[in-house]
C-alpha positions as CSV (number, residue, x, y, z in Angstrom):
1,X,0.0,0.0,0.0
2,X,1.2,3.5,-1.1
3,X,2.9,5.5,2.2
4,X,1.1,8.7,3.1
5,X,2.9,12.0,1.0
6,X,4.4,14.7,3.5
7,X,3.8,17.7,1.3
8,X,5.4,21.0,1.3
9,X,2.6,23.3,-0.2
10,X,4.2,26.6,-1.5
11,X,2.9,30.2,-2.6
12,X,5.4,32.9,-3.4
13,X,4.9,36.5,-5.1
14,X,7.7,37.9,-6.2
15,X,9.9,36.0,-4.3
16,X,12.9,33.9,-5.1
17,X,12.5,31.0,-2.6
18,X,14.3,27.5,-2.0
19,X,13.0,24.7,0.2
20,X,14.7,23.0,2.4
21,X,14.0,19.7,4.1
22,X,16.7,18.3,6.4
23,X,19.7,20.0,5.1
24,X,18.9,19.2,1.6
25,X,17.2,21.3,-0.8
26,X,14.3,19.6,-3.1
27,X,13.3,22.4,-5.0
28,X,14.1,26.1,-6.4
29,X,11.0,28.9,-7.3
30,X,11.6,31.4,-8.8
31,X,9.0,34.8,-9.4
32,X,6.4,33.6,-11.1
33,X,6.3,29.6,-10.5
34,X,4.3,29.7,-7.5
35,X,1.8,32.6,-7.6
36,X,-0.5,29.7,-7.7
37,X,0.1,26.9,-5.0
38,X,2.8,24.6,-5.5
39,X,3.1,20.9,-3.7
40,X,6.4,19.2,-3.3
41,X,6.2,16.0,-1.9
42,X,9.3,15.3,0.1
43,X,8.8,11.6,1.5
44,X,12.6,10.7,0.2
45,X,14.0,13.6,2.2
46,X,12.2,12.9,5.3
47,X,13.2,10.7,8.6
48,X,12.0,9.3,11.3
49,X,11.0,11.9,14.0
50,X,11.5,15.4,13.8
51,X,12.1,17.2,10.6
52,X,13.1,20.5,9.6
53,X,11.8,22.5,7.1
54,X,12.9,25.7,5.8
55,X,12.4,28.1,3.3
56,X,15.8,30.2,2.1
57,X,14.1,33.5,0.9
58,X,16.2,35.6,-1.9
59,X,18.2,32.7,-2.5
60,X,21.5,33.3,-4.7
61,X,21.3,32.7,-8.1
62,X,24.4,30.3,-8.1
63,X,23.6,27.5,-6.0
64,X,27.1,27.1,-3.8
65,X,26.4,30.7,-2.8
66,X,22.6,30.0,-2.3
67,X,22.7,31.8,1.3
68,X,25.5,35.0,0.5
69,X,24.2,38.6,-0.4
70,X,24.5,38.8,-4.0
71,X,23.9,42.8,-4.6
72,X,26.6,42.7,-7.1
73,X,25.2,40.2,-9.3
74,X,24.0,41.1,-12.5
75,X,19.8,39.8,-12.0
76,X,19.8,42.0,-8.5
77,X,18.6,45.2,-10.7
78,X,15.7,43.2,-11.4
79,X,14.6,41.5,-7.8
80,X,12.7,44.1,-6.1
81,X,9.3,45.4,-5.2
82,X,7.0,43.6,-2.5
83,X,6.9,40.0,-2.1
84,X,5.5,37.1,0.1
85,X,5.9,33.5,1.1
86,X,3.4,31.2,2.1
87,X,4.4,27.6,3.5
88,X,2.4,24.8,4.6
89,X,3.6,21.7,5.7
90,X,1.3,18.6,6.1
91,X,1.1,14.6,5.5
92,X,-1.5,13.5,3.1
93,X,-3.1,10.0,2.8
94,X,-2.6,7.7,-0.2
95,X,-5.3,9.0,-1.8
96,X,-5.8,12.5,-0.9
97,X,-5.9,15.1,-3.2
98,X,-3.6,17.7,-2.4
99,X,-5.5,20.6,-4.3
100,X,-8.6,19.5,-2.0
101,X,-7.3,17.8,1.0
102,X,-7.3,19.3,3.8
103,X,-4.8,17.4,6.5
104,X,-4.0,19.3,9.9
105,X,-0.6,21.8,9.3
106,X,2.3,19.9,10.5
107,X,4.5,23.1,10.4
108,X,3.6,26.9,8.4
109,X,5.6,29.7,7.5
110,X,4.1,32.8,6.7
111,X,6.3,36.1,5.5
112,X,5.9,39.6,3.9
113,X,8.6,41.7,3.0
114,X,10.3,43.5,0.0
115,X,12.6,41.2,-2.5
116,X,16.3,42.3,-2.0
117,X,19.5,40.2,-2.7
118,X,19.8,39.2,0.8
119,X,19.3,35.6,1.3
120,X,17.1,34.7,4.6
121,X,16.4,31.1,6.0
122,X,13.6,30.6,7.9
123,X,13.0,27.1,9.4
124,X,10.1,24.9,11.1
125,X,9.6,22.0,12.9
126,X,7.3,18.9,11.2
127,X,7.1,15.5,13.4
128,X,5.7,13.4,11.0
129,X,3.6,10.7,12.3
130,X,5.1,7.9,9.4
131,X,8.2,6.6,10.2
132,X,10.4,7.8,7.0
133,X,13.8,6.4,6.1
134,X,16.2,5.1,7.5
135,X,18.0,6.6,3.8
136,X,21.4,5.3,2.8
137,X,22.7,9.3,2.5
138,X,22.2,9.3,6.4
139,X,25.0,7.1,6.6
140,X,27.3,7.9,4.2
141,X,30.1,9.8,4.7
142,X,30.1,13.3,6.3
143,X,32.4,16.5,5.4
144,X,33.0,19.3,6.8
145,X,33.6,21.2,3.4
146,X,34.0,21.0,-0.1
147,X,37.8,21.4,-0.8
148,X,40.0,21.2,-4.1
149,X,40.6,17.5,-3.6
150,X,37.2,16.3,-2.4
151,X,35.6,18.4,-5.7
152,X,37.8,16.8,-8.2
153,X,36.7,13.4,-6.4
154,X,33.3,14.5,-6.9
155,X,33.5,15.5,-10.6
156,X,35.6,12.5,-11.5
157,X,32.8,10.5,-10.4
158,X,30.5,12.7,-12.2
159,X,32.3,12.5,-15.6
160,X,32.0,9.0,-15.4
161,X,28.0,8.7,-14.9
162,X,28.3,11.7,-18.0
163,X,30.6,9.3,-19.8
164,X,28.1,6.4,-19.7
165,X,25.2,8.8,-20.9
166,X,27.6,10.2,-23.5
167,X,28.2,6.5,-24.7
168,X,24.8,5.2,-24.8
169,X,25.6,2.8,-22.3
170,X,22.1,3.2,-20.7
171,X,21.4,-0.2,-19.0
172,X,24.4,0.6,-17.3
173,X,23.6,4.2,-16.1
174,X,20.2,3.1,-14.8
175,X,21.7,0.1,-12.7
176,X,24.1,3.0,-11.7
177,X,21.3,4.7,-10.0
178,X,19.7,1.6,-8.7
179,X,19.7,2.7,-5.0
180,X,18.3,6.0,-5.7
181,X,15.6,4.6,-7.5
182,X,14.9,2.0,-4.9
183,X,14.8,4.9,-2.1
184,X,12.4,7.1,-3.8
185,X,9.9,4.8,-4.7
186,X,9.3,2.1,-3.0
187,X,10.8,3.0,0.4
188,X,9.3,6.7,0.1
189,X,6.3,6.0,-1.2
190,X,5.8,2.7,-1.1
191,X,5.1,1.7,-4.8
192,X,7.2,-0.5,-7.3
193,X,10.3,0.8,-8.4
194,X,10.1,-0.9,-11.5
195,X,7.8,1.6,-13.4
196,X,10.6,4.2,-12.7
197,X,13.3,2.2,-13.9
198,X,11.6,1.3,-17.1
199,X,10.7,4.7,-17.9
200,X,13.4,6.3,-17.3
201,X,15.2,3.4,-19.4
202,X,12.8,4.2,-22.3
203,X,13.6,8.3,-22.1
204,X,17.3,7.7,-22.0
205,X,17.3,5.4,-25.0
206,X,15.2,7.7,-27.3
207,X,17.2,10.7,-26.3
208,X,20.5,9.0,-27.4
209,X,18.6,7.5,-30.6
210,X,17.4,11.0,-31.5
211,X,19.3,13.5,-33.2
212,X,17.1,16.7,-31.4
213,X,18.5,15.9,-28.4
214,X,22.2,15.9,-27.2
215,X,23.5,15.8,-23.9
216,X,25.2,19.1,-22.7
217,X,29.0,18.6,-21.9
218,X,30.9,18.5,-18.6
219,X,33.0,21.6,-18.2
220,X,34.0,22.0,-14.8
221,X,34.3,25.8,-15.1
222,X,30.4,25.4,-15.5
223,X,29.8,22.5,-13.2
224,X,28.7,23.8,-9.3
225,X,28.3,21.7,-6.7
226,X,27.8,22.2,-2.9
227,X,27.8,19.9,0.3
228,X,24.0,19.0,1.0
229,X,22.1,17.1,3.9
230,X,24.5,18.2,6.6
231,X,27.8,17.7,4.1
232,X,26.5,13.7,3.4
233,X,26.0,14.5,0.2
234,X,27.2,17.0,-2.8
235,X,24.7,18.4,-5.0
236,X,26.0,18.5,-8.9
237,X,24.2,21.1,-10.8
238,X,25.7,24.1,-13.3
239,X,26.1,27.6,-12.7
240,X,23.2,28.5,-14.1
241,X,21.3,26.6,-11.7
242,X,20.5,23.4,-14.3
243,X,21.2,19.9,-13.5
244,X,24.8,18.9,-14.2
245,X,23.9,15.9,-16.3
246,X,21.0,17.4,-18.7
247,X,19.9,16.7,-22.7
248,X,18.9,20.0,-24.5
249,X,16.3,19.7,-27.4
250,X,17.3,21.3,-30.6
251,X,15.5,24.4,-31.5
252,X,13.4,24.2,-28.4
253,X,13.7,25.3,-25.2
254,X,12.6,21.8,-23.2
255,X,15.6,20.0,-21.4
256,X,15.3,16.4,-19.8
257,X,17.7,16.3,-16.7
258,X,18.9,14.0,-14.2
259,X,19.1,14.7,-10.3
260,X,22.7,14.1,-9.2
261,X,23.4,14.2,-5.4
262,X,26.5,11.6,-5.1
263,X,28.2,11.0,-2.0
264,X,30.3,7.9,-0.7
265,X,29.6,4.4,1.1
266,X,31.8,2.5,2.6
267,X,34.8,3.4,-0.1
268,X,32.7,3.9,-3.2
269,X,30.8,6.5,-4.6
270,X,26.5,6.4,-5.4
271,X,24.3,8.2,-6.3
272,X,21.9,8.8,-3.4
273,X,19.5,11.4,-4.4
């Protein structure tokens, strides 16, 4: 039977806002994607007991530097005016419909203020009465920052799941990721992982079979990545904010991407999230 869906239920107005669950972050809005409400379920990034929940308000636009003023930057002119955030934080049964449910608030957040490059966190409680987890990030190994030698770790491991996407070698990337798609479906949610895995097996192979889509090359001048879930994990995306592993369509502005939060276990590296 399907696990019941902690939801974290998001309206914004002019606001650049990134949530936050445990030390990790699951989503990025920016003005304009959530005047209407937005749900983001967040089973996978849940655990057992108490979780926190927090909303980083102005948020950075490079990621790394999510929580530093960024006056000088060049979309600052841009961000200001009056803006607002409204979070609400609740666990919904199987089959409740988010739009119309109505579960009691686990956790809310409520702010209004004036947009200004000046990132802000603010955080909540949520004790989730479903026992999430125990996740494989929570045990893997923890570091204190992201140095020069732990990065090029990071991105060697990085160009290889790029090099098996660049090769076609999709069977391959897919069992790569077999933990992560184990976690996020049937341990969060508690449905089949096996409808993941073939799909995403399916949109891989027509991507690499199609000549409108290519996948976008690893240059680690525009490859950023930052420590995540209290420094278990490192978060591969680009400075622009994409995901570092992502196909462009030609003439068109859709993408397909692939999540990439790595970390090690034991002595190897996986990707966890």
């Amino acid at each position: 039977m399907p696990n019941p869906r902690l939801i974290v239920r998001v309206q914004t107005k002019n606001l650049r806002a990134e949530v936050w669950v445990n030390g990790v972050p699951v989503t990025m809005l920016l003005p304009g994607e959530a005047d209407a409400p937005v749900g983001v379920p967040v089973n996978e990034f849940a655990v057992m007991g108490g979780n926190v929940v927090g909303v980083l308000l102005h948020a950075a636009p490079r990621a790394s530097a999510a929580g530093e003023p960024w006056a000088s930057d060049e979309e600052a002119a841009g961000y200001t005016g009056p803006a607002s955030l409204s979070v609400r934080v609740a666990q919904y049964g199987p089959a409740e419909s988010v739009a119309r449910g109505n579960p009691p608030a686990l956790a809310t957040i409520e702010w209004q203020g004036l947009a200004a490059p000046a990132p802000v966190m603010m955080e909540r409680r949520a004790n989730a009465e479903f026992g999430y987890g125990p996740w494989a990030w929570q045990s893997a190994q923890r570091y204190e920052s992201l140095d020069r030698v732990l990065r090029s770790r990071a991105f060697d491991y990085l160009a290889y799941l790029h090099g098996l996407l660049a090769a076609g070698r999709v069977a391959e990337f897919v069992e790569v990721n077999r933990l992560r798609l184990e976690e996020i479906t049937r341990a969060a949610y508690g449905v089949p992982a096996e409808p993941l895995r073939r799909t995403l097996m399916q949109a891989l192979e027509q991507r690499v079979a199609s000549e409108d889509w290519s996948l976008l090359p690893l240059d680690p001048r525009e490859i950023d990545m930052r420590l995540v879930g209290g420094g278990r994990m490192i978060e591969c995306l680009r400075t622009n904010r994409h995901h570092a592993l992502e196909y462009v369509r030609k003439e068109s502005p859709e993408t397909f991407f692939l999540p990439a939060m790595i970390g090690v276990l034991g002595d190897s590296w996986q990707v966890l999230r």
